[in-house]
PDB file of the backbone (N, CA, C, O) and the ligand in Angstrom, with CONECT records:
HET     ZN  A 101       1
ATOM      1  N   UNK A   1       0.853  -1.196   0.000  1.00  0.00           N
ATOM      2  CA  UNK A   1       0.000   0.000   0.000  1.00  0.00           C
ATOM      3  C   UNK A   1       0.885   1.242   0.000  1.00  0.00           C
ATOM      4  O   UNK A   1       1.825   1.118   0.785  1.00  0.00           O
ATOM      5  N   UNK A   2       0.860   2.338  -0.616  1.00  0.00           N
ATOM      6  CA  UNK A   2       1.221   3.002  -0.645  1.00  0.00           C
ATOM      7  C   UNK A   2       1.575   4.296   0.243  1.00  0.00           C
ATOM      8  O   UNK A   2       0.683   4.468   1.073  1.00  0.00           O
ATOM      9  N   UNK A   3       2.405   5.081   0.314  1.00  0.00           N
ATOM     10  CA  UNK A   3       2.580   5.895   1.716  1.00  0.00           C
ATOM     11  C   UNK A   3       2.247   7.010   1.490  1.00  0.00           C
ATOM     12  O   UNK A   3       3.281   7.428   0.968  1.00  0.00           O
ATOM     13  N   UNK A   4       1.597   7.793   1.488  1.00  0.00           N
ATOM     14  CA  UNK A   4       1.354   9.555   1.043  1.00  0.00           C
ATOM     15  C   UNK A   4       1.999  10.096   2.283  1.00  0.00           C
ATOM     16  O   UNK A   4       2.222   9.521   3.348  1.00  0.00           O
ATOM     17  N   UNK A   5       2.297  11.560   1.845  1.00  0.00           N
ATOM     18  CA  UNK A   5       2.767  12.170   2.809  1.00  0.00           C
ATOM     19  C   UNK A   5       1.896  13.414   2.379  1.00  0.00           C
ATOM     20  O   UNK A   5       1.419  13.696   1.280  1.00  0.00           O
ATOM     21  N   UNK A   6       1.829  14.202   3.838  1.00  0.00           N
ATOM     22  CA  UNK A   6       0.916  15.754   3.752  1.00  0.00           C
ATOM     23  C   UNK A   6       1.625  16.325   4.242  1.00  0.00           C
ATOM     24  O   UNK A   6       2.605  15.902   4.856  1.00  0.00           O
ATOM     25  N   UNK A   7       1.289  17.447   4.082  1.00  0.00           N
ATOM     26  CA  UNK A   7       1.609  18.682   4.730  1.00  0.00           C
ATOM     27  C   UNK A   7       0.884  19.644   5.319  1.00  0.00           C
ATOM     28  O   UNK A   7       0.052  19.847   4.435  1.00  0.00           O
ATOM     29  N   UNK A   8       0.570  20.501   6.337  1.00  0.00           N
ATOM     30  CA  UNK A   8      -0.344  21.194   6.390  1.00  0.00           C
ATOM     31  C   UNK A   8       0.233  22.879   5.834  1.00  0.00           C
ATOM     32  O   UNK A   8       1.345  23.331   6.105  1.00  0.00           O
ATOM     33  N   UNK A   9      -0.864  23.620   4.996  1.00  0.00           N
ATOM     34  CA  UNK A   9      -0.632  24.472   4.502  1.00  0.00           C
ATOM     35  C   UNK A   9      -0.885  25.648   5.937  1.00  0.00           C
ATOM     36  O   UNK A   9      -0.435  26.778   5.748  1.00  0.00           O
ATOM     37  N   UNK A  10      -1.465  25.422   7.082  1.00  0.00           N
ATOM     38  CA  UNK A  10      -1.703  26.485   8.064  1.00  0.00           C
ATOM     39  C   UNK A  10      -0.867  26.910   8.546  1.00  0.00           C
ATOM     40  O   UNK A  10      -0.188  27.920   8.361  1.00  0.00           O
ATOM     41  N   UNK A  11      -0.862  25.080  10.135  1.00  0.00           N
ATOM     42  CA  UNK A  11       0.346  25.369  10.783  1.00  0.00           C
ATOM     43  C   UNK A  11       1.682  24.340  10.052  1.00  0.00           C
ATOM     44  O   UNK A  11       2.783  24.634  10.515  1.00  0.00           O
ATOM     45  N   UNK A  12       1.696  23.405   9.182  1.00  0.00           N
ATOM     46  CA  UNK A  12       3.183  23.308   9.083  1.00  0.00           C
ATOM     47  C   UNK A  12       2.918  21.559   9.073  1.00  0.00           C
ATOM     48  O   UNK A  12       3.249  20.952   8.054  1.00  0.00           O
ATOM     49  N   UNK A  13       2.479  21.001   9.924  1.00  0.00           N
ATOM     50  CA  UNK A  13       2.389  19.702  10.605  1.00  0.00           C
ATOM     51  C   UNK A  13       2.304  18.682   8.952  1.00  0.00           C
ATOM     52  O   UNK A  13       1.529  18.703   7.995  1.00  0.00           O
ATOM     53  N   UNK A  14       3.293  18.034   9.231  1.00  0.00           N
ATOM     54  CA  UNK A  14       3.844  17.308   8.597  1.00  0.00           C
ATOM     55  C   UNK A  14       2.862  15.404   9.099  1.00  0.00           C
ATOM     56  O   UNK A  14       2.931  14.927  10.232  1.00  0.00           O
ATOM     57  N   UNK A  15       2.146  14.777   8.009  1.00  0.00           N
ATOM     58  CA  UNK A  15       1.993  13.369   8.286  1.00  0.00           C
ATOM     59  C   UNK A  15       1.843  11.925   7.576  1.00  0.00           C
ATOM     60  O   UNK A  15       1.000  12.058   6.689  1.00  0.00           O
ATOM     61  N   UNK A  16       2.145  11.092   7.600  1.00  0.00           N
ATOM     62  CA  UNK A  16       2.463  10.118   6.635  1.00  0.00           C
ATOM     63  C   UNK A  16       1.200   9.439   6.742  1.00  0.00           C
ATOM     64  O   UNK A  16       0.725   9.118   7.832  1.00  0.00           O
ATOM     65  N   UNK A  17       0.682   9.228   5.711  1.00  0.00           N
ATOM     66  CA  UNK A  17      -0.885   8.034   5.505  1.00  0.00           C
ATOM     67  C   UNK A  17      -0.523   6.807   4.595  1.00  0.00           C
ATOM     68  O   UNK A  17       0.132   6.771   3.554  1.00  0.00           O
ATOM     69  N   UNK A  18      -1.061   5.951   5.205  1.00  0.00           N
ATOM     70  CA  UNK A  18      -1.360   4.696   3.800  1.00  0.00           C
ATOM     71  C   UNK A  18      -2.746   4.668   3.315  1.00  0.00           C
ATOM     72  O   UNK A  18      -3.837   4.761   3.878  1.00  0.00           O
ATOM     73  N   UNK A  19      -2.336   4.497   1.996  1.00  0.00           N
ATOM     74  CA  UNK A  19      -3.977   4.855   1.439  1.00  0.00           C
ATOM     75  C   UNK A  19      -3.839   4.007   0.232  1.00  0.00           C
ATOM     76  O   UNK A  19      -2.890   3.971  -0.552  1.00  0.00           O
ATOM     77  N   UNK A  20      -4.840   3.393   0.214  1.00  0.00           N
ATOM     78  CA  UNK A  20      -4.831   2.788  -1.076  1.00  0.00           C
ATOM     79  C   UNK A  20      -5.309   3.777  -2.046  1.00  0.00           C
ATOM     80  O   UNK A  20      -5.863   4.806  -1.662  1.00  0.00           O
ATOM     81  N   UNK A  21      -5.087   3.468  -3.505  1.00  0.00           N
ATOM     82  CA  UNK A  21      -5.013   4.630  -4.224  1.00  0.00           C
ATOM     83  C   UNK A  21      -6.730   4.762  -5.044  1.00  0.00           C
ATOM     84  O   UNK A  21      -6.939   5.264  -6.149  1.00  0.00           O
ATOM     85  N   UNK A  22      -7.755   4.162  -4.130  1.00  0.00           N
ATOM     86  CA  UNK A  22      -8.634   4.386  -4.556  1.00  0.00           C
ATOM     87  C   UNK A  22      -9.465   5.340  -3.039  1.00  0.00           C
ATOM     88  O   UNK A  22     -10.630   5.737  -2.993  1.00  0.00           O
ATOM     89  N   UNK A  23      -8.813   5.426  -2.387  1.00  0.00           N
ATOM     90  CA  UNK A  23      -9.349   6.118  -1.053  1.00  0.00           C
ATOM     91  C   UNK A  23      -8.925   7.269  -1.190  1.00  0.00           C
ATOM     92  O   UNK A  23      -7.814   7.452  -1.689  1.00  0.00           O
ATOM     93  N   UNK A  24      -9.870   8.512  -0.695  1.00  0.00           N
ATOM     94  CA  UNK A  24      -9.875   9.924  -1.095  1.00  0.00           C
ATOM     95  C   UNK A  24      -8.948  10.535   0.008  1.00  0.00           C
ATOM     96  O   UNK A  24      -8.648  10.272   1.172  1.00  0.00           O
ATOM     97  N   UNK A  25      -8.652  11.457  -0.907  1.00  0.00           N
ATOM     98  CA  UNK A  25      -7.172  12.348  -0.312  1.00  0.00           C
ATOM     99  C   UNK A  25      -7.503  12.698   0.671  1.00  0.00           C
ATOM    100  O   UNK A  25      -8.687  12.997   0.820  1.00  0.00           O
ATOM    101  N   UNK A  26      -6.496  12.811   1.847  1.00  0.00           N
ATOM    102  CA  UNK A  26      -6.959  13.808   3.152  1.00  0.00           C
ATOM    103  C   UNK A  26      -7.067  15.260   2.921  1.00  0.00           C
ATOM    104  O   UNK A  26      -6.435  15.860   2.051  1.00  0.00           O
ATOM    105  N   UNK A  27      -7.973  15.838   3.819  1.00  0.00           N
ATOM    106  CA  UNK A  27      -7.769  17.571   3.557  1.00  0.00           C
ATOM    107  C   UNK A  27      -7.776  18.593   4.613  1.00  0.00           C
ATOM    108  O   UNK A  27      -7.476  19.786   4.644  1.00  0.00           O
ATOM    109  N   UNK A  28      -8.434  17.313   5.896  1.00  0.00           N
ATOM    110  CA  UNK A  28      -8.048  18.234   7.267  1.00  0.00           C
ATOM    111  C   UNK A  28      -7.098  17.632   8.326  1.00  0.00           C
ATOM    112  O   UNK A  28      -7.020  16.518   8.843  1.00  0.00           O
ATOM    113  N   UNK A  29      -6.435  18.738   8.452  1.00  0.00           N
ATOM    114  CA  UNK A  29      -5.299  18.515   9.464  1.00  0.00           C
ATOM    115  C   UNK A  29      -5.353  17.689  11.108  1.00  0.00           C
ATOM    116  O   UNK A  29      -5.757  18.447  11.989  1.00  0.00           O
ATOM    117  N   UNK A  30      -5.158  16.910  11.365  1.00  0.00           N
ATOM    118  CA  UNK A  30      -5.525  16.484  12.576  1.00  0.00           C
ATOM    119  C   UNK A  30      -5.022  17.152  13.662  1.00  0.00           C
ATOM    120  O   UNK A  30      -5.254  16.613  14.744  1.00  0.00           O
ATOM    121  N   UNK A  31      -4.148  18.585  13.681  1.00  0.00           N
ATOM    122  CA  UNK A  31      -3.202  18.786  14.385  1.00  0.00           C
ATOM    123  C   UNK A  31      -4.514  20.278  14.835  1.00  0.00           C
ATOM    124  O   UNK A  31      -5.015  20.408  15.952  1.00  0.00           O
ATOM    125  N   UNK A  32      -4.747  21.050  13.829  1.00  0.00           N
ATOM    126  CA  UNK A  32      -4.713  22.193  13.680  1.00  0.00           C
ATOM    127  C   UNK A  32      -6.839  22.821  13.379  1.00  0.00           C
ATOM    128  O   UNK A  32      -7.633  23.711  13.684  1.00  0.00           O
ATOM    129  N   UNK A  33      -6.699  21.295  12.451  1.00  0.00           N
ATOM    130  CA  UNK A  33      -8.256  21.112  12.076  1.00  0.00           C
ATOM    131  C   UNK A  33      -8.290  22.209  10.444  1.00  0.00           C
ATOM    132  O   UNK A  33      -9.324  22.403   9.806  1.00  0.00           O
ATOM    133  N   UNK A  34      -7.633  22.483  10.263  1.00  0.00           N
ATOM    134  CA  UNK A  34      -8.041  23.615   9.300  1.00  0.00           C
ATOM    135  C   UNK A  34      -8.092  22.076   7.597  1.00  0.00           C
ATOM    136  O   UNK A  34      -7.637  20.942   7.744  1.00  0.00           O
ATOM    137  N   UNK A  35      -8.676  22.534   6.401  1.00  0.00           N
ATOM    138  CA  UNK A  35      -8.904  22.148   6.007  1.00  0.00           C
ATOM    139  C   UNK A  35      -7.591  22.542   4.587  1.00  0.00           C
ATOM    140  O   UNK A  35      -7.685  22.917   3.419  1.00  0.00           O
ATOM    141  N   UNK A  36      -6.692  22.269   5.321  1.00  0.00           N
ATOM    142  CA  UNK A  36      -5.210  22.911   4.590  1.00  0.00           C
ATOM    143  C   UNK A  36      -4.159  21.858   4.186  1.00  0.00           C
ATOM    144  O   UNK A  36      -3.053  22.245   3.810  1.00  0.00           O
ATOM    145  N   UNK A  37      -4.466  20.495   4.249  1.00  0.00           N
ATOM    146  CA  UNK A  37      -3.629  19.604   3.983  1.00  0.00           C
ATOM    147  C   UNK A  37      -3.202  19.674   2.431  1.00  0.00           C
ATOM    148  O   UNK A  37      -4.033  19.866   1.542  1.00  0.00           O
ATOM    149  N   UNK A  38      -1.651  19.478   2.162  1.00  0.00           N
ATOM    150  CA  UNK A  38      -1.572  19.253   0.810  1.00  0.00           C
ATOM    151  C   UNK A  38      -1.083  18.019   0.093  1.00  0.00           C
ATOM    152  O   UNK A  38      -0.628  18.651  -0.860  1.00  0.00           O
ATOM    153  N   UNK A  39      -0.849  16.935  -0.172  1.00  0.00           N
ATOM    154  CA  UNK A  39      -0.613  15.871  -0.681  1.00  0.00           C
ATOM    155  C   UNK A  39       0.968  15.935  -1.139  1.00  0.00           C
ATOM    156  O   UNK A  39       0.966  16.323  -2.307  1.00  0.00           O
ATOM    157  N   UNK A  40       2.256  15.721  -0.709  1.00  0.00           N
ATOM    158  CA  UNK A  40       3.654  15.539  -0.981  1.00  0.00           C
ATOM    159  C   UNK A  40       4.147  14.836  -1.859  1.00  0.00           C
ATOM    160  O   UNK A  40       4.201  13.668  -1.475  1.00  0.00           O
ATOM    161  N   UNK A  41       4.583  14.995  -2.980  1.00  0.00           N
ATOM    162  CA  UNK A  41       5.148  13.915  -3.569  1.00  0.00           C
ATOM    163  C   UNK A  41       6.461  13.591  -2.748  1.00  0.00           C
ATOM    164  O   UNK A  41       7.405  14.295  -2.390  1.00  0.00           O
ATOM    165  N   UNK A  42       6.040  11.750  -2.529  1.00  0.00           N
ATOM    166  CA  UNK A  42       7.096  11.269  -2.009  1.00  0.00           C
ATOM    167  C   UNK A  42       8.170  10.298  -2.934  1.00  0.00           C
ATOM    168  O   UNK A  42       7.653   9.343  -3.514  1.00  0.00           O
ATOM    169  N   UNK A  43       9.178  10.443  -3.041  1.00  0.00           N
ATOM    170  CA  UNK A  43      10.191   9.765  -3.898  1.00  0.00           C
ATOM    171  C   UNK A  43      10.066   8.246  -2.821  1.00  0.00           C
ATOM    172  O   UNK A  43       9.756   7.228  -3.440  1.00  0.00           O
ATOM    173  N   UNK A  44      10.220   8.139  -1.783  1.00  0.00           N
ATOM    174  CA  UNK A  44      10.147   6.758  -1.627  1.00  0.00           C
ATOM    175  C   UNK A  44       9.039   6.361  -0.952  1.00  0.00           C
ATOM    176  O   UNK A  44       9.075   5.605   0.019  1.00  0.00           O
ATOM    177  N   UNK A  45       7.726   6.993  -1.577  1.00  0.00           N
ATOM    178  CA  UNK A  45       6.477   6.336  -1.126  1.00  0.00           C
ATOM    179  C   UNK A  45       6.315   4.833  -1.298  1.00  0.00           C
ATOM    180  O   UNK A  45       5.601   4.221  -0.504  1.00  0.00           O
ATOM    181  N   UNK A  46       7.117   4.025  -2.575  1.00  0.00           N
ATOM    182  CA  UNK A  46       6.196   3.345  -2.994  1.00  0.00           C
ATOM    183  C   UNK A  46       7.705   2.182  -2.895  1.00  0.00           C
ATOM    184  O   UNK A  46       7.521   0.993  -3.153  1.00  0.00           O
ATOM    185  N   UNK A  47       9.204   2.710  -2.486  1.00  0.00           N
ATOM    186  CA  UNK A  47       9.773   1.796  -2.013  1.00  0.00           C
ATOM    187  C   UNK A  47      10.097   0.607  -2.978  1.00  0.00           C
ATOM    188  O   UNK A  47      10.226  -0.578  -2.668  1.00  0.00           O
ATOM    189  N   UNK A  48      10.226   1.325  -4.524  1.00  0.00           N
ATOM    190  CA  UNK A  48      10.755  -0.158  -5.134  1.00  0.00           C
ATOM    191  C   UNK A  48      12.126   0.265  -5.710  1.00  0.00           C
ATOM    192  O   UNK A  48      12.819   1.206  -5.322  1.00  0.00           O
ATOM    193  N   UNK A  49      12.325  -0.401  -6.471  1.00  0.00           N
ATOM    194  CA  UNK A  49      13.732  -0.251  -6.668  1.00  0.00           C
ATOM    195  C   UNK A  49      14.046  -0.354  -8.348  1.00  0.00           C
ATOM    196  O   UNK A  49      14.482  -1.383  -8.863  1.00  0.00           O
ATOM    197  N   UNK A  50      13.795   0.691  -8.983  1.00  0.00           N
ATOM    198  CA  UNK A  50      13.745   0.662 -10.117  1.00  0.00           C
ATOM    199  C   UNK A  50      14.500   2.148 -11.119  1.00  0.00           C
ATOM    200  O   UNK A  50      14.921   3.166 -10.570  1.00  0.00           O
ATOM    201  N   UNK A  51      14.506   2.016 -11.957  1.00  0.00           N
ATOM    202  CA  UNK A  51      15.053   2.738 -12.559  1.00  0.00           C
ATOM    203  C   UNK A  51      14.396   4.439 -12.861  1.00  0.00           C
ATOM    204  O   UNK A  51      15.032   5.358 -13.377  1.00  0.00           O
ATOM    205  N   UNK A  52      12.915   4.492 -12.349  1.00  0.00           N
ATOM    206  CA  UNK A  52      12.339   5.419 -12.149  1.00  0.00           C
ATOM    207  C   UNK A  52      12.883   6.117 -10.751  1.00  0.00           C
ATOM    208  O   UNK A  52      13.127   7.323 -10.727  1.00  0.00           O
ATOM    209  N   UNK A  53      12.993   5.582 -10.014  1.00  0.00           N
ATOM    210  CA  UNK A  53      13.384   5.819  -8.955  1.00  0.00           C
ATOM    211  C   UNK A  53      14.816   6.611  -8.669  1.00  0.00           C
ATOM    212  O   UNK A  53      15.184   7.414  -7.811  1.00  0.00           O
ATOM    213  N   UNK A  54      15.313   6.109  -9.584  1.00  0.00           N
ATOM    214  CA  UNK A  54      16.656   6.631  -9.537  1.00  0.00           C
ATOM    215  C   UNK A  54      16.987   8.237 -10.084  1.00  0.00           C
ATOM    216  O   UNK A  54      17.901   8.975  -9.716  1.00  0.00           O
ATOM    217  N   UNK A  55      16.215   8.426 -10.808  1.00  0.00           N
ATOM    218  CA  UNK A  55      15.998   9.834 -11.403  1.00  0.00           C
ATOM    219  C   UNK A  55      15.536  10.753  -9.960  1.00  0.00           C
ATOM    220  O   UNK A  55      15.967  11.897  -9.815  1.00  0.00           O
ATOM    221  N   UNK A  56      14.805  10.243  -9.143  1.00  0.00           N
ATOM    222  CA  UNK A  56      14.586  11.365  -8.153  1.00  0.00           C
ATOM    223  C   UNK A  56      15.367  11.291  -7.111  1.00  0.00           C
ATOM    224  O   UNK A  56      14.889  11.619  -6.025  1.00  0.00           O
ATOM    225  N   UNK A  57      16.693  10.863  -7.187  1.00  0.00           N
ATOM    226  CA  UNK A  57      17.746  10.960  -6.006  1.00  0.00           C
ATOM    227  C   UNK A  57      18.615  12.344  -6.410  1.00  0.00           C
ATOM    228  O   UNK A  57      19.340  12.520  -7.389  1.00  0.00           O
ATOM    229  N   UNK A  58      18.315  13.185  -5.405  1.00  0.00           N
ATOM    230  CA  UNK A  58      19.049  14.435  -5.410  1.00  0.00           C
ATOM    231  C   UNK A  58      20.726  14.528  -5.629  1.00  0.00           C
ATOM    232  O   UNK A  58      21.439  15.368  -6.180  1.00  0.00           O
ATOM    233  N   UNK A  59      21.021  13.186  -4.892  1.00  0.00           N
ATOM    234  CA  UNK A  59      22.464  13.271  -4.906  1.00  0.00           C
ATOM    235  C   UNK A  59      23.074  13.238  -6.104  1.00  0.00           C
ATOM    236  O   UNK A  59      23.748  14.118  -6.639  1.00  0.00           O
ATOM    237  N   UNK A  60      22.734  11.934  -6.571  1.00  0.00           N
ATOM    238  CA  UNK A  60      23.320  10.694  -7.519  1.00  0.00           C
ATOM    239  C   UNK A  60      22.775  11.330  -8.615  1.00  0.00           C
ATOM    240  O   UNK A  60      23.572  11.189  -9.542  1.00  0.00           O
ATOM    241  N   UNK A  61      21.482  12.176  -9.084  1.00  0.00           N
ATOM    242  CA  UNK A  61      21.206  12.916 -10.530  1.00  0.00           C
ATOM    243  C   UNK A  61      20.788  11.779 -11.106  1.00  0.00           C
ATOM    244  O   UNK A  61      19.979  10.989 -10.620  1.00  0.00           O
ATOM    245  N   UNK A  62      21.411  11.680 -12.285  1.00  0.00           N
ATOM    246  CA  UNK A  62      21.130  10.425 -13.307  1.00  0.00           C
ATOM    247  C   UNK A  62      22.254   9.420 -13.191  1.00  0.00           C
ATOM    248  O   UNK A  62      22.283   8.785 -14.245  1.00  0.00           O
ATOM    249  N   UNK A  63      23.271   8.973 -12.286  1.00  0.00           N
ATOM    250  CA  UNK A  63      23.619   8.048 -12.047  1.00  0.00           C
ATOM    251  C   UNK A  63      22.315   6.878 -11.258  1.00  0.00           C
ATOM    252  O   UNK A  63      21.247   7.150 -10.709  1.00  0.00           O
ATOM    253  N   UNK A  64      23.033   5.476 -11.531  1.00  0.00           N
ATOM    254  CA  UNK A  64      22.024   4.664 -10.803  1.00  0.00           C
ATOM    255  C   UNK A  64      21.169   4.456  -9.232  1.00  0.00           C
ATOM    256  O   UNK A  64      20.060   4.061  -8.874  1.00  0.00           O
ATOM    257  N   UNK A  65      22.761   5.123  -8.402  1.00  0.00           N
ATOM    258  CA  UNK A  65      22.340   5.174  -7.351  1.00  0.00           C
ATOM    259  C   UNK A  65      23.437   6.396  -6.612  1.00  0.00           C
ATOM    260  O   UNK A  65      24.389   7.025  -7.074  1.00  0.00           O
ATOM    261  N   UNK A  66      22.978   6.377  -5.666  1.00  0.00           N
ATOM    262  CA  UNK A  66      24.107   7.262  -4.769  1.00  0.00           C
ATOM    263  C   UNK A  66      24.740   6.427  -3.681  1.00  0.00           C
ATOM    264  O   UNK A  66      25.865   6.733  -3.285  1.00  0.00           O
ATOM    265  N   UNK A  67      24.026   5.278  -3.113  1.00  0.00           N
ATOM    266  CA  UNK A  67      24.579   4.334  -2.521  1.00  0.00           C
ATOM    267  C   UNK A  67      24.798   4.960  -0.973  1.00  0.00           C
ATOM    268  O   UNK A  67      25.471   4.433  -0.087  1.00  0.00           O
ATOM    269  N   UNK A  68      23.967   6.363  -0.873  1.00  0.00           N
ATOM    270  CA  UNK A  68      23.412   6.756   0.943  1.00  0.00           C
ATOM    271  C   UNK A  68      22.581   6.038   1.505  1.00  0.00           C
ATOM    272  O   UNK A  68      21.394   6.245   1.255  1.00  0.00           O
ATOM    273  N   UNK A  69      22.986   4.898   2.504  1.00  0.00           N
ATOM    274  CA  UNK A  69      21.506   4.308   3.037  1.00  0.00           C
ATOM    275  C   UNK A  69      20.243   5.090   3.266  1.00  0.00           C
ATOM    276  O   UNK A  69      19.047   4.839   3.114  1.00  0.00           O
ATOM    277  N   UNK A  70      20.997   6.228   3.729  1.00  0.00           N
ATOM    278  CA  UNK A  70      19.706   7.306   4.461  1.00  0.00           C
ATOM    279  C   UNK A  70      18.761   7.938   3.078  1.00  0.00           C
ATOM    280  O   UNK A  70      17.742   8.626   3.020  1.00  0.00           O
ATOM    281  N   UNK A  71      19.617   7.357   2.091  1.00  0.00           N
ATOM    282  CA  UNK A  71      18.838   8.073   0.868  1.00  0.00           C
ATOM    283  C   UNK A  71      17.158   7.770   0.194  1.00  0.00           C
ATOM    284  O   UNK A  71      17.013   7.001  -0.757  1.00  0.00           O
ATOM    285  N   UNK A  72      16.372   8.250   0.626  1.00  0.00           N
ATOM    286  CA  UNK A  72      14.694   7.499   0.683  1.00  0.00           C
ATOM    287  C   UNK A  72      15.146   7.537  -0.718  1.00  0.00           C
ATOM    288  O   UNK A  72      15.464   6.373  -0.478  1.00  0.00           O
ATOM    289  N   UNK A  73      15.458   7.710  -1.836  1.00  0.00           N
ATOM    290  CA  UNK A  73      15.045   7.474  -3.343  1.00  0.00           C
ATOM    291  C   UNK A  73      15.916   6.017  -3.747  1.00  0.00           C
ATOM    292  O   UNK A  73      15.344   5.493  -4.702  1.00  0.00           O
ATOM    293  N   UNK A  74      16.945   5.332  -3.373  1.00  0.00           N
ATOM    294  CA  UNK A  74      18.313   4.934  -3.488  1.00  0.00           C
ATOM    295  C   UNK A  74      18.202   3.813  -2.564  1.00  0.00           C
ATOM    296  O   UNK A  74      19.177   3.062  -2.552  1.00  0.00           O
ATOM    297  N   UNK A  75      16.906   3.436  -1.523  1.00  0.00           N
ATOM    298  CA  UNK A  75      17.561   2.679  -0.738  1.00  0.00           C
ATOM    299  C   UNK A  75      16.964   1.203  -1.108  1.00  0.00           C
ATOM    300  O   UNK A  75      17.383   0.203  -0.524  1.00  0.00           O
TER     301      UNK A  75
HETATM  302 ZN    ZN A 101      -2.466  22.167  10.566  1.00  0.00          ZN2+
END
């Protein structure tokens, strides 16, 4: 299942959801309540290991990998 990440556009509050990708986006903040959440693209939401993936590692660019464990795109 996949991992979304939000953001809140109010106060800030940052939160990770699993959602299957037929379940509707979040839009209120659990922190704050305001109806300000924004949907994150996450480079290692989806945690596979492919050649798409590799394009969104900041480090490494268009090499294959960067080979940072800590690297969510790379690991
Ligand atoms: Zn908030």
């Amino acid at each position: 299942m996949p991992i979304y990440e939000y953001r809140c556009e109010s106060c800030g509050h940052q939160l990770e959801a699993m959602q299957k990708m037929s379940d509707p986006v979040l839009t209120e903040c659990p922190e704050c309540k305001a109806a300000q959440l924004k949907k994150l693209m996450s480079a290692g939401g989806f945690r596979m290991k492919s050649s798409s993936s590799a394009a969104a590692c900041p480090v490494a660019g268009d090499m294959p990998a960067c080979g940072a464990g800590a690297c969510p795109a790379c690991e």
